[in-house]
C-alpha positions in Angstrom: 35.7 28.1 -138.0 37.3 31.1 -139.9 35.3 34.5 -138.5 34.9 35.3 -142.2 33.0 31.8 -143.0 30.4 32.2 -140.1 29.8 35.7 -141.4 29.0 34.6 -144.9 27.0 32.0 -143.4 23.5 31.5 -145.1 20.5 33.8 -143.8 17.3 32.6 -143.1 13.9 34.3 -145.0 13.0 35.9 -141.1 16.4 38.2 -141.7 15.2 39.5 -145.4 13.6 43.0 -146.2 11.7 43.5 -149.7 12.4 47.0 -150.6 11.2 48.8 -153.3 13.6 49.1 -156.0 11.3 50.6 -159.2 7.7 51.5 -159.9 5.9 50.9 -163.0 5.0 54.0 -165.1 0.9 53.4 -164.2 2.2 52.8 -160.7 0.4 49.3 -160.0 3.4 47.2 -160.0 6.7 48.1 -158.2 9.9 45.3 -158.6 10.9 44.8 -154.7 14.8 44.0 -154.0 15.9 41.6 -151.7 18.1 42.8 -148.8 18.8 41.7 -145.1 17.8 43.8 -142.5 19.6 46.1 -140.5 18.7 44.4 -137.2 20.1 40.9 -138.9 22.9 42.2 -140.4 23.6 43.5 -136.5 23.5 40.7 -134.8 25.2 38.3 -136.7 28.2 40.9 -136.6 28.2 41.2 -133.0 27.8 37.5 -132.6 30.7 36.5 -134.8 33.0 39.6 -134.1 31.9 41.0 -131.0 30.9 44.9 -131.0 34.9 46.4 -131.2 35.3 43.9 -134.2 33.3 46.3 -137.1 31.3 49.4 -137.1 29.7 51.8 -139.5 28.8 55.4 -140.2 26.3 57.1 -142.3 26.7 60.2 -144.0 24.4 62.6 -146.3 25.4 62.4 -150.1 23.7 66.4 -151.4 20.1 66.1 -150.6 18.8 63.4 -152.1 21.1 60.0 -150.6 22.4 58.8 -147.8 25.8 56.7 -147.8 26.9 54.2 -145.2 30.4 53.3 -144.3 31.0 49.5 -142.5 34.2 48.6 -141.4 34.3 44.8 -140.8 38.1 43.4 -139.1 39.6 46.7 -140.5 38.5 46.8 -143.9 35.9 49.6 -145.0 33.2 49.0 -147.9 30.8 51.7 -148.5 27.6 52.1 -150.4 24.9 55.2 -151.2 21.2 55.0 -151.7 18.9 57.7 -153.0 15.8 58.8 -150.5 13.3 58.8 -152.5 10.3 58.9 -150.9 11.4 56.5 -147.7 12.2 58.0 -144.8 15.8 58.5 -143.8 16.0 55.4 -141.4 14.5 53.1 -144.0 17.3 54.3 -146.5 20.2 54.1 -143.5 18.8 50.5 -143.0 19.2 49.9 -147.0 22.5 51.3 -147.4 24.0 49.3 -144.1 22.5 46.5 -146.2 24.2 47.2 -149.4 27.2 47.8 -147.9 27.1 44.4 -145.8 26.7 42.6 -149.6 29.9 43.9 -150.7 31.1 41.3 -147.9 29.0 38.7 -148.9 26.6 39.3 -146.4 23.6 38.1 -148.4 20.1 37.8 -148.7 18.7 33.8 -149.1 17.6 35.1 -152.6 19.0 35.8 -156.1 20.2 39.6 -156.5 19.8 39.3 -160.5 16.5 38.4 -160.6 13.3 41.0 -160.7 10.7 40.6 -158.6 7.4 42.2 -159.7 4.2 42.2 -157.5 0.8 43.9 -157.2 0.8 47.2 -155.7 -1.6 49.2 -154.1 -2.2 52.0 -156.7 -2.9 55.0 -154.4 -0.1 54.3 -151.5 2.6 52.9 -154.0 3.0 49.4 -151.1 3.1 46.0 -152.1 0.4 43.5 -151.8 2.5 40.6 -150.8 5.8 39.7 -151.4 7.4 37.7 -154.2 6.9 34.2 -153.0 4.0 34.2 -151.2 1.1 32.2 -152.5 -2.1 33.0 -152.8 -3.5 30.8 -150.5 -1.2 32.0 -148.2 -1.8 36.0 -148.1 -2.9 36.3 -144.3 -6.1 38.2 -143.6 -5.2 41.7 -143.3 -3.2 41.4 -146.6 -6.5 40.1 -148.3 -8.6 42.9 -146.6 -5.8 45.0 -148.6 -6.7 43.4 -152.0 -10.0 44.5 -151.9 -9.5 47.9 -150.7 -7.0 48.0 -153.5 -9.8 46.5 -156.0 -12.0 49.4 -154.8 -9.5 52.1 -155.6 -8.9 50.7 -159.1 -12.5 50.6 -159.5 -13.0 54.6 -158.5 -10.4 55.0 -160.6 -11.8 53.6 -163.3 -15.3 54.9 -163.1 -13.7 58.7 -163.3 -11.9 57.8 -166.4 -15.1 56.4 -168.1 -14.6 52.7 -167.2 -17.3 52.1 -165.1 -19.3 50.4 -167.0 -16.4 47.5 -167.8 -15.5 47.0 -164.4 -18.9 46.8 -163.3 -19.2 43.6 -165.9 -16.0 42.2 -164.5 -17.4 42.4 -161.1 -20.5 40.6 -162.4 -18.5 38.2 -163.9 -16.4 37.6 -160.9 -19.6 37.9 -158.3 -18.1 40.7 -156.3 -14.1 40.2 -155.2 -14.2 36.9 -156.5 -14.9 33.5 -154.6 -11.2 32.5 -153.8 -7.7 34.5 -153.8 -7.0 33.0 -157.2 -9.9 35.1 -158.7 -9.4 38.2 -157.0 -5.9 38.4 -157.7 -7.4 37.8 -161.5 -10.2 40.3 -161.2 -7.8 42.7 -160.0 -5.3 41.9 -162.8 -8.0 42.5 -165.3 -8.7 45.7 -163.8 -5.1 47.1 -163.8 -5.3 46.4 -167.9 -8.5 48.3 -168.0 -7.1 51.3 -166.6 -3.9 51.3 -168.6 -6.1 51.3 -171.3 -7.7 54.4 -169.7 -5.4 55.9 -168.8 -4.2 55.3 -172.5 -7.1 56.7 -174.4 -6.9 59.4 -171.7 -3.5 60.3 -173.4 -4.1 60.2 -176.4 -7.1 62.6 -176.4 -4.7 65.1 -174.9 -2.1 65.0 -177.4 -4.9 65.1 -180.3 -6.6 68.1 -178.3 -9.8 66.5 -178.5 -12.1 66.4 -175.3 
């Protein structure tokens, strides 16, 4: 088989990263991106082309990005992230990434599609990932959610919403009885702070207390 054909070959889900790609003004969701990661992208290079057949560089772009360089059978594709707030070998891992796509090195996933999830509003993560299910979250993801719940819920009670969420969680007998309700009760939440968070605004603009 051509090298270039069992490089494109498909990836499995175990070789995909879910990075963050944009947050939502109120900061609850985030839309995650799709990407393989850099340990994947690795070893199927060395596999198919051996470690003198491709190699790549990094280098700083100002301050604020990081660029990576990967020459694959003597051709060179390059491609620049910003920082953000990852750390710098989170951002090298993305860029390798990006720059592997220009190969058609590619995620199991569509690129054009936006994935928006749940995120945990004081530590900006993601609850789960696009296509888990409910049912599915493990344990410690669930033990998230309702740390997450109870953040929403402080939240809410210093902008004057306690009383609200304390009749959702009434209504929803604590976190809710299933993952299907908690992921509700929490949705319901989220809309009750924006709306906090809205009136909130609006009282500063008008000057009013």
């Amino acid at each position: 088989m051509d090298p270039w054909e069992r490089l494109v070959a498909p990836f499995t889900d175990g070789a995909v990263c879910w990075r963050v790609a944009e947050r939502s003004l109120d900061g609850l969701t985030v839309r995650l991106r799709p990407g393989l990661t850099a340990s994947a992208i690795r070893a199927r290079l060395d596999e198919v082309l051996g470690k003198a057949g491709w190699s790549y560089a990094l280098f700083a772009v100002g301050e604020q990005a990081l660029g990576c360089n990967l020459t694959i059978l003597g051709m060179s594709r390059a491609a620049v992230v910003a920082i953000q707030q990852q750390g710098l070998e989170a951002c090298a891992d993305e860029a390798l990434a990006r720059a592997a796509e220009q190969f058609e090195l590619l995620p199991p996933h569509d690129l054009a599609a936006e994935y928006w999830v749940e995120a945990d509003p004081e530590t900006g993560a993601p609850l789960y990932e696009p296509h888990q299910q409910p049912a599915a979250i493990p344990e410690a993801e669930k033990s998230a959610g309702r740390q997450a719940i109870d953040r929403l819920l402080e939240r809410l009670k210093a902008s004057g919403a306690g009383r609200e969420a304390a009749a959702l969680i009434v209504q929803y007998g604590g976190y809710g009885r299933s993952p299907e309700a908690s992921r509700e009760l929490y949705a319901k939440l989220r809309v009750l702070l924006q709306e906090a968070i809205r009136r909130e605004s609006l009282s500063l603009r008008s000057g009013q207390p």
